[in-house]
FISELO-696167 format. One record per residue (C-alpha): x, y, z; residue number from 1. Coordinates in nm, 3 decimals, decimal comma. Layout:
! FISELO-696167
R;x;y;z;resi
R;X;Y;Z;NUM
...
! end
This chain:
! FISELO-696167
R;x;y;z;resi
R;1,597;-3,346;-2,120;1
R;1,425;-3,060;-1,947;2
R;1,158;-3,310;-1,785;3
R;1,448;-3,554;-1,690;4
R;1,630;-3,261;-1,473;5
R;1,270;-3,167;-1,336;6
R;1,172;-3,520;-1,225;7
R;1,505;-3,536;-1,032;8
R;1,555;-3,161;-0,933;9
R;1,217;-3,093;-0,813;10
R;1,194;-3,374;-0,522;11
R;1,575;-3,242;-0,468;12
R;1,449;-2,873;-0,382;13
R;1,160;-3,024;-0,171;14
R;1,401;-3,239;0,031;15
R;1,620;-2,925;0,045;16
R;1,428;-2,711;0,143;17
R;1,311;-2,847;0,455;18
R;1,663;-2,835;0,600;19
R;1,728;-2,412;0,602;20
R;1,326;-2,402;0,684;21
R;1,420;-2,637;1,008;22
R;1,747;-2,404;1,069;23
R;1,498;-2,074;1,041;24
R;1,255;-2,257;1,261;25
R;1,502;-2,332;1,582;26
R;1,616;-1,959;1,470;27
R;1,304;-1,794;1,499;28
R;1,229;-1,996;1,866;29
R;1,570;-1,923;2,019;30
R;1,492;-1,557;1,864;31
R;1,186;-1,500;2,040;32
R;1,336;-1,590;2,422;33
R;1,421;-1,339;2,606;34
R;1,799;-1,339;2,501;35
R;1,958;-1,272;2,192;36
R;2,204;-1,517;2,345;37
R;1,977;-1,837;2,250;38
R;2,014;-1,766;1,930;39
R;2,391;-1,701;1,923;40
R;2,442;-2,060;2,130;41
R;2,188;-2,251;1,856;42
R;2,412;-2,064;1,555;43
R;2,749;-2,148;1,762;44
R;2,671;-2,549;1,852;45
R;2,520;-2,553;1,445;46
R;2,853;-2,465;1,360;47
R;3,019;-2,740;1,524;48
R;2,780;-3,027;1,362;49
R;2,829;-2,874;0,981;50
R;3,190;-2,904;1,052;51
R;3,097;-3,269;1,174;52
R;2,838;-3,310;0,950;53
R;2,990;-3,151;0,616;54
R;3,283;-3,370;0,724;55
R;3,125;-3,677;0,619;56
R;2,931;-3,490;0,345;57
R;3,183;-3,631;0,064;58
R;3,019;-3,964;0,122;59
R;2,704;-3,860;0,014;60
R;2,864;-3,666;-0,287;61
R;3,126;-3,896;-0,398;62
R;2,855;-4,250;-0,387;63
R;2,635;-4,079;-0,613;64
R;2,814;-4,008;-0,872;65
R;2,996;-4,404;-0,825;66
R;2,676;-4,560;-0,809;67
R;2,568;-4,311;-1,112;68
R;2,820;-4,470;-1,329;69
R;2,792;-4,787;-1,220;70
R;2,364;-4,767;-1,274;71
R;2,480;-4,640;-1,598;72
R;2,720;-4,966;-1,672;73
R;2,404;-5,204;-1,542;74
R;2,649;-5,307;-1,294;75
R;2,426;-5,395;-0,993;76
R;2,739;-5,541;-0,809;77
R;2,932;-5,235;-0,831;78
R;2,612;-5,069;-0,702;79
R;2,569;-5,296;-0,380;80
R;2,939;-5,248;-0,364;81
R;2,937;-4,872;-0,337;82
R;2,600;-4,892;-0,082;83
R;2,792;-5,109;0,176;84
R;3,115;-4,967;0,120;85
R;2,950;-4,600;0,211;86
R;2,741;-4,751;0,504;87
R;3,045;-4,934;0,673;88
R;3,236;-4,610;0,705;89
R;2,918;-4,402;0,807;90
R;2,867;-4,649;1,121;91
R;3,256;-4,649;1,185;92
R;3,256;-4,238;1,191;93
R;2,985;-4,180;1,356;94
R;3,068;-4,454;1,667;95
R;3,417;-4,255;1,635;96
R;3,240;-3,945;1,744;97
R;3,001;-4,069;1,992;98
R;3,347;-4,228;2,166;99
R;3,510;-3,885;2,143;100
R;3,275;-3,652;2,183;101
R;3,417;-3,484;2,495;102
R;3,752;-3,397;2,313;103
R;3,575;-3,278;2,044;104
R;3,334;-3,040;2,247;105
R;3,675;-2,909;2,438;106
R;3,810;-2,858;2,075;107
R;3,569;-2,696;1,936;108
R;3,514;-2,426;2,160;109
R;3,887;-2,399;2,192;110
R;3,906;-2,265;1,822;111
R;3,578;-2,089;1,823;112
R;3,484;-1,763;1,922;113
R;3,222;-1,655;2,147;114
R;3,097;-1,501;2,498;115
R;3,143;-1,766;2,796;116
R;2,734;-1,722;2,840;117
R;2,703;-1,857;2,493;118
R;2,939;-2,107;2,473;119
R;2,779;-2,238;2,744;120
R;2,459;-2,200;2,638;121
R;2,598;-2,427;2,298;122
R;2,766;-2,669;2,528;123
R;2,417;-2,778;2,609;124
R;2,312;-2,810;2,256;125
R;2,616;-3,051;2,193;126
R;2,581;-3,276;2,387;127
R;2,230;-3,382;2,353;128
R;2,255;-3,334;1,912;129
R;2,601;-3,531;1,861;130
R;2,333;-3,843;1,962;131
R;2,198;-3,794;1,613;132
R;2,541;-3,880;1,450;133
R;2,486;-4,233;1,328;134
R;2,158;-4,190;1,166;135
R;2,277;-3,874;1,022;136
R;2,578;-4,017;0,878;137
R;2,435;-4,304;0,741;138
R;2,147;-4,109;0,608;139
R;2,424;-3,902;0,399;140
R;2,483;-4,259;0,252;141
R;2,132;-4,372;0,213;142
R;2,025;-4,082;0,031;143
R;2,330;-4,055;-0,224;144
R;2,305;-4,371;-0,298;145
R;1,887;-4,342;-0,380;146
R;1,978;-4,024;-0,587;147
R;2,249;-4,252;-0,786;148
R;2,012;-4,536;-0,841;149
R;1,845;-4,227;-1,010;150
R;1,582;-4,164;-0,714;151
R;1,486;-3,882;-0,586;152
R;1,161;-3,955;-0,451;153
R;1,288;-4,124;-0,142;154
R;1,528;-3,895;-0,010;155
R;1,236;-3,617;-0,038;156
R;1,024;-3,862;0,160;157
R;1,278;-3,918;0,405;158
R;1,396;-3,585;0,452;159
R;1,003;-3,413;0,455;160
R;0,967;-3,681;0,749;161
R;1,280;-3,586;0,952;162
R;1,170;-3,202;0,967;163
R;0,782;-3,247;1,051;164
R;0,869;-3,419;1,374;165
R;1,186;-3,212;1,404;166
R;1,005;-2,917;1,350;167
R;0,689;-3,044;1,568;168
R;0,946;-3,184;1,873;169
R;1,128;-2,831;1,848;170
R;0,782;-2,626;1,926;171
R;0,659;-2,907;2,195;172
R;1,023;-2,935;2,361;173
R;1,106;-2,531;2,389;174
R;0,727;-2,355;2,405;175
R;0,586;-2,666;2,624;176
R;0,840;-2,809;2,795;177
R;1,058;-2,499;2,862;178
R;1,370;-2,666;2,722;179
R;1,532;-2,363;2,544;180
R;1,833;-2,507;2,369;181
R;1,834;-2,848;2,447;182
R;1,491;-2,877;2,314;183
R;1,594;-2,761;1,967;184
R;1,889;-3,042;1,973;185
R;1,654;-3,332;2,155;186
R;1,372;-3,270;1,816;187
R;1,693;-3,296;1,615;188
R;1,792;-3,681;1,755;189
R;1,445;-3,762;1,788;190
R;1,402;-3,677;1,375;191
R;1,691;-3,836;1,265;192
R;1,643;-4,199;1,393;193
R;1,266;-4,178;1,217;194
R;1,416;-4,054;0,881;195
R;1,665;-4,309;0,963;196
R;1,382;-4,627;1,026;197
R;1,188;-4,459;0,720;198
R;1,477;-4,524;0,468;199
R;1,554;-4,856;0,629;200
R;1,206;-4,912;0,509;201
R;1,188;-4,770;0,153;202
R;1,514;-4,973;0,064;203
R;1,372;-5,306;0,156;204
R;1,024;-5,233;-0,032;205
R;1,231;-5,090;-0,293;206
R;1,598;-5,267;-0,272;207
R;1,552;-5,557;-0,127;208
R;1,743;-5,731;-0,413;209
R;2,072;-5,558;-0,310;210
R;2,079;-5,745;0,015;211
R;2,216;-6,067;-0,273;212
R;2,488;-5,913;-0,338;213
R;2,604;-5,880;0,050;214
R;2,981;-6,016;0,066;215
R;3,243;-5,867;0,302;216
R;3,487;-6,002;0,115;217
R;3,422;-5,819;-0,178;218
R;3,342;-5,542;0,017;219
R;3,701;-5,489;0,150;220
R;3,849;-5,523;-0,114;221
R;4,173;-5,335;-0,106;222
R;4,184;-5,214;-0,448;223
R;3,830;-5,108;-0,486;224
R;3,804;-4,926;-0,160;225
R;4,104;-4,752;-0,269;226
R;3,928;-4,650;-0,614;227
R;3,625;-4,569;-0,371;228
R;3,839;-4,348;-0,115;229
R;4,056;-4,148;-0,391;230
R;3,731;-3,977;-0,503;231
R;3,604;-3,938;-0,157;232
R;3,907;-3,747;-0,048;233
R;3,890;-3,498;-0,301;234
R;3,596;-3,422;-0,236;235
R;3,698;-3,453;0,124;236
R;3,941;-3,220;0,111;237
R;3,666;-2,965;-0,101;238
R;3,420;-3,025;0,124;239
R;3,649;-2,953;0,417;240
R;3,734;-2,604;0,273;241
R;3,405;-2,509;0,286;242
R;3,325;-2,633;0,639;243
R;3,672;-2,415;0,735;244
R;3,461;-2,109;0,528;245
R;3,182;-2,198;0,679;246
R;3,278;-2,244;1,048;247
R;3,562;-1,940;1,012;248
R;3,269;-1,729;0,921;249
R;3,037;-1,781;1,223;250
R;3,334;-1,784;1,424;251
R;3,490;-1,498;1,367;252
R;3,122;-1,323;1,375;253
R;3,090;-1,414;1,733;254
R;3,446;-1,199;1,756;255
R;3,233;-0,923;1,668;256
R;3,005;-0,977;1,992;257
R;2,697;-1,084;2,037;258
R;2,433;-0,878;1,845;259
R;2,664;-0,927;1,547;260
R;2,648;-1,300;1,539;261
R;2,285;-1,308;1,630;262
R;2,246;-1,110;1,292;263
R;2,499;-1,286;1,082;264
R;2,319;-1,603;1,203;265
R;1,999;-1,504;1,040;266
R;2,167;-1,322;0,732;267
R;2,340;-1,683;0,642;268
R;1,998;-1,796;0,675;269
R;1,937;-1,633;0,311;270
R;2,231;-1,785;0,148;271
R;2,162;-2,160;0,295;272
R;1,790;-2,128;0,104;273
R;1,943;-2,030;-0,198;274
R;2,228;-2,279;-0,193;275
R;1,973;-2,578;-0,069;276
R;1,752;-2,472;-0,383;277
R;2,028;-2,450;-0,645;278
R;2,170;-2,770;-0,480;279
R;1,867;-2,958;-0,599;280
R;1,973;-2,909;-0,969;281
R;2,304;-3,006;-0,851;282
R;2,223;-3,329;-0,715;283
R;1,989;-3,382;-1,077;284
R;2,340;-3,338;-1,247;285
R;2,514;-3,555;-1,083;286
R;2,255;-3,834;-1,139;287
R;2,221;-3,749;-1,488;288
R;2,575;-3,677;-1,566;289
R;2,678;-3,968;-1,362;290
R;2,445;-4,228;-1,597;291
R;2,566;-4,028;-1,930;292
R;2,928;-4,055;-1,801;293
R;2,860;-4,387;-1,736;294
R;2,721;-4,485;-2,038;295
R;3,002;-4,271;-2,239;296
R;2,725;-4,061;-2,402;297
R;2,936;-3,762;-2,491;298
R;2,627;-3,589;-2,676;299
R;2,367;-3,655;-2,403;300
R;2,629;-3,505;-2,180;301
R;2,687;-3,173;-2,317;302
R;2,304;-3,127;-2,368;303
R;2,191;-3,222;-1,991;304
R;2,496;-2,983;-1,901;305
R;2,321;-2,676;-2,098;306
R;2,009;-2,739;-1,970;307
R;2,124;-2,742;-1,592;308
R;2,268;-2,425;-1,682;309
R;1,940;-2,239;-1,836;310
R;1,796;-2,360;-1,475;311
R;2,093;-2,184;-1,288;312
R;2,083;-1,842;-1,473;313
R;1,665;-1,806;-1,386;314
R;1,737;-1,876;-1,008;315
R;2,001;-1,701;-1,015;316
R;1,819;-1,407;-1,141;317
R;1,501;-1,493;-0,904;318
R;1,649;-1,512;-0,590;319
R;1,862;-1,155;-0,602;320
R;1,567;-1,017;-0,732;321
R;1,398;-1,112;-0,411;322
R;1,666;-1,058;-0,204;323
R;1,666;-0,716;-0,318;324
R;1,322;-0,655;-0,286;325
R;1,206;-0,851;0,029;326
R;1,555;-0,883;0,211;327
R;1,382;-0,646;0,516;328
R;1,115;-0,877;0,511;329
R;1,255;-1,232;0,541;330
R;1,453;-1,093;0,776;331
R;1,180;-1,016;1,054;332
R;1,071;-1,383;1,034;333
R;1,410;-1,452;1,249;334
R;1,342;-1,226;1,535;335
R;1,180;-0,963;1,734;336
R;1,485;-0,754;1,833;337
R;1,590;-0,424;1,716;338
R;1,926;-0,442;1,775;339
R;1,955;-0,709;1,589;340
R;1,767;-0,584;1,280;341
R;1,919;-0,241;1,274;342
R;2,301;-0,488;1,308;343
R;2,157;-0,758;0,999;344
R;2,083;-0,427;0,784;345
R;2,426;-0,285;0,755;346
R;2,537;-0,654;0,561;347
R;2,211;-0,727;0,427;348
R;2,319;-0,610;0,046;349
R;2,589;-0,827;-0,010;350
R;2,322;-1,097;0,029;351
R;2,137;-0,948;-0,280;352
R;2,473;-1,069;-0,543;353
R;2,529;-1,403;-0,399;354
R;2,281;-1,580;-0,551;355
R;2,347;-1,404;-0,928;356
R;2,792;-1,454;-0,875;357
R;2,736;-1,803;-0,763;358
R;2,466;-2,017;-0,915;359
R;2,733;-2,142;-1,116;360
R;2,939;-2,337;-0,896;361
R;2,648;-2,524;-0,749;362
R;2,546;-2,640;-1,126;363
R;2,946;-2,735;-1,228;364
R;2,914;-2,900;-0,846;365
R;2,689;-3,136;-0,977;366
R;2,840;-3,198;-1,300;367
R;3,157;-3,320;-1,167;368
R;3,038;-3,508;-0,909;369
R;2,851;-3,692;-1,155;370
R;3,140;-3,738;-1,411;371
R;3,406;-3,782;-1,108;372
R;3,600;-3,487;-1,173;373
R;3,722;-3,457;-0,808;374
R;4,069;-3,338;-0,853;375
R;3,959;-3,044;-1,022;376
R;3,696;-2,976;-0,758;377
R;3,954;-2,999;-0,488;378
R;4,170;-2,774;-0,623;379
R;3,914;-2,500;-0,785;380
R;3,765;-2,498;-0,364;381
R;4,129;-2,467;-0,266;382
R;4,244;-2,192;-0,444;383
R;3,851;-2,006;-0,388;384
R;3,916;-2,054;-0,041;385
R;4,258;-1,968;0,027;386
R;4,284;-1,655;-0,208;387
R;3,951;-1,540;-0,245;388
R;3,788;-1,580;0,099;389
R;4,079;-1,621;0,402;390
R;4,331;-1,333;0,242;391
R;4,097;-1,057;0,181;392
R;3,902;-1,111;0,491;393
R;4,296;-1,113;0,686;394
R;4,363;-0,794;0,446;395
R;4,017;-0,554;0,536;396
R;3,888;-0,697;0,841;397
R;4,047;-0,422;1,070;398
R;3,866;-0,137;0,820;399
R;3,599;-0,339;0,725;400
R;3,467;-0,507;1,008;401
R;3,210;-0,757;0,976;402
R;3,200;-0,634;0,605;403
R;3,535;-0,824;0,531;404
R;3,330;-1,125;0,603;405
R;3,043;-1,103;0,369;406
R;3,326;-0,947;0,123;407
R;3,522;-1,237;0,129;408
R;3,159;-1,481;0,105;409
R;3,110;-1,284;-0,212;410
R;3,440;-1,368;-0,348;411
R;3,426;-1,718;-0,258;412
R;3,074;-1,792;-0,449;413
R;3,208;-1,603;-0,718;414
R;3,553;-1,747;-0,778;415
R;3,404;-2,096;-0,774;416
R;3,200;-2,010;-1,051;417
R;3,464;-1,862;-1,256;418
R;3,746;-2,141;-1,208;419
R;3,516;-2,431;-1,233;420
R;3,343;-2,303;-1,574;421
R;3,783;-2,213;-1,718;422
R;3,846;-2,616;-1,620;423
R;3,543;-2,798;-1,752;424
R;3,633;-2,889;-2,100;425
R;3,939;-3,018;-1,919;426
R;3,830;-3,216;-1,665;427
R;3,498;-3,356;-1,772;428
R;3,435;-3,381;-2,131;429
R;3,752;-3,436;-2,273;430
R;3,774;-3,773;-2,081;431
R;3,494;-3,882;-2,316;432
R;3,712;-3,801;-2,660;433
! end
């Protein structure tokens, strides 16, 4: 079982890794202009595409585990089903956004905070990176359904691809061309529509077979889209709590002024590398869960769930131990300034318990995404969010200051750990009595 959660999890990491690597890479070049406002406007406009972009996260997360199942069954037309299905509501999202992309810059910076010199700094950013939308989105697809079909190798390929050139396009368009922030958001659209041609690629080598099984008819179907859209808004709805964490966090770190986002900006930096590690055991549970559940293979269940966990517990360990050690460090890699070093300092040691409080709730992530379980995801993120992040921060932030925020982080990683591990017998294995 071990090797089965290392052939998936490993390419996972890989292909996860790349993404906070990219985010510390645009970091450390907007870090080393002669502003700390670059790096505030590149943290700022980020903000607004995770909102966008963890928006139509729950595709990726609810076709795996679907297409899981489904692999699990041998039912290849309820995974072509589940591919198209996914693919015809990335395309219609995405063209939703390019078509209303000026009310939702005007929105955005209507709810979040920020200096006028780097909100317009971010403006820039926007409008050049929302071009990326439709590959992105139907990447989301792409790759969820490649991890259901119990692949991992692709979406490592695919996503290793997308940050060379992003990474390469970033240097050429900010240190060569002088492009500052729209250089960082021009490598970003550039990447995207390669990763996007590269996957087009892999599933017809790969795939090709699927393309049988095209039928609108049976892709609309009423009933089946509604079976296919109840999971997806739960985890909808959970993946739209976190954006709110998420974005409510930057946000309110820009209230703070400047120097203070600049250094929560590079201090979420630590928690995105942990989280995009973990989150490549979570995406091998819900492949493996997903077949098991499929197949109704209580046993084989239980054990893969274990395992995940022994996985969780060493990272877990690992990664506060080098946050605790090396935090000073890692942090230098994101910039030059003083100010902002001396700011990042003061927070850095609520970074060193995230990783230990919360590997948890990325490994029950992938467990009931695999097995389904999205009402009890939806409300376990609901309550984290509402109680344990939102009130406390509303409850210290005018004696805490910015330590409210990473207070409330703290709480959040932890409680999702806690309330997901009290409803598991519940909500995943007991379905299998």
């Amino acid at each position: 079982m071990h090797k089965d959660i290392l052939k998936l999890s490993i390419p996972n990491i890989l292909t996860n890794l790349t993404v906070p690597l990219l985010s510390m890479v645009d970091l450390h070049l907007m870090g080393y202009l002669n502003s700390e406002l670059f790096m505030g406007a590149v943290a700022l406009g980020g903000v607004i595409f995770n909102f966008v972009y963890w928006g139509f996260a729950f595709l990726r997360m609810s076709i795996s585990g679907i297409a899981a199942q489904a692999y699990g069954r041998n039912d290849n037309q309820g995974v072509a089903m589940v591919f198209y299905r996914g693919l015809f509501i990335a395309l219609a999202g995405s063209l939703l956004l390019i078509i209303f992309q000026v009310g939702l810059e005007k929105l955005s910076f209507v709810i979040l905070e920020g200096s006028a010199d780097v909100k317009e700094l971010a403006r820039n950013y926007f409008y050049v990176r929302i071009w990326a939308a439709p590959a992105a989105i139907s990447l989301m697809v792409i790759n969820g359904w490649f991890l259901g079909m119990q692949n991992a190798f692709y979406p490592m390929l695919i996503s290793v691809l997308i940050n060379i050139v992003n990474i390469g396009c970033s240097f050429l368009f900010v240190k060569e061309f002088g492009m500052q922030e729209r250089g960082v958001a021009l490598g970003s659209v550039i990447a995207q529509y390669v990763g996007f041609i590269l996957a087009i690629i892999l599933f017809l080598k790969k795939y090709k077979w699927i393309l049988h099984h095209f039928n609108v008819k049976a892709i609309a179907v009423i009933s089946e889209f509604k079976k296919f859209l109840n999971v997806s808004g739960d985890i909808f709805i959970r993946t739209w709590c976190v954006i709110a964490v998420f974005t409510f966090f930057t946000s309110q770190s820009a209230g703070f002024g400047d120097v203070a986002l600049a250094a929560n900006s590079a201090l979420i930096q630590f928690l995105f590398l942990f989280s995009y590690f973990l989150d490549g055991f979570a995406y091998a549970a819900e492949a493996i869960v997903g077949k098991f559940y499929g197949a109704k293979n209580k046993a084989k269940l239980i054990e893969a769930s274990k395992k995940l966990f022994y996985w969780g517990v060493f990272f877990g360990v690992s990664f506060t131990s080098a946050y605790l050690f090396f935090g000073d460090a890692f942090l230098r890699l994101f910039t030059n300034k003083l100010n902002v070093l001396a700011e990042a300092e003061k927070y850095l040691w609520w970074l060193v318990f995230i990783p230990i409080a919360s590997f948890g709730s990325f490994i029950w992530d992938g467990i009931y995404i695999g097995a389904t379980a999205s009402k009890a995801m939806r409300n376990t993120m609901i309550i984290s969010s509402v109680v344990f992040f939102f009130i406390p921060y509303y409850l210290f932030h005018k004696t805490l200051g910015v330590h409210a925020l990473w207070m409330g982080m703290l709480l959040f990683m932890l409680s999702r750990s806690v309330s997901q591990s009290l409803l598991a017998k519940r909500a995943v294995y007991v379905k299998l009595e």
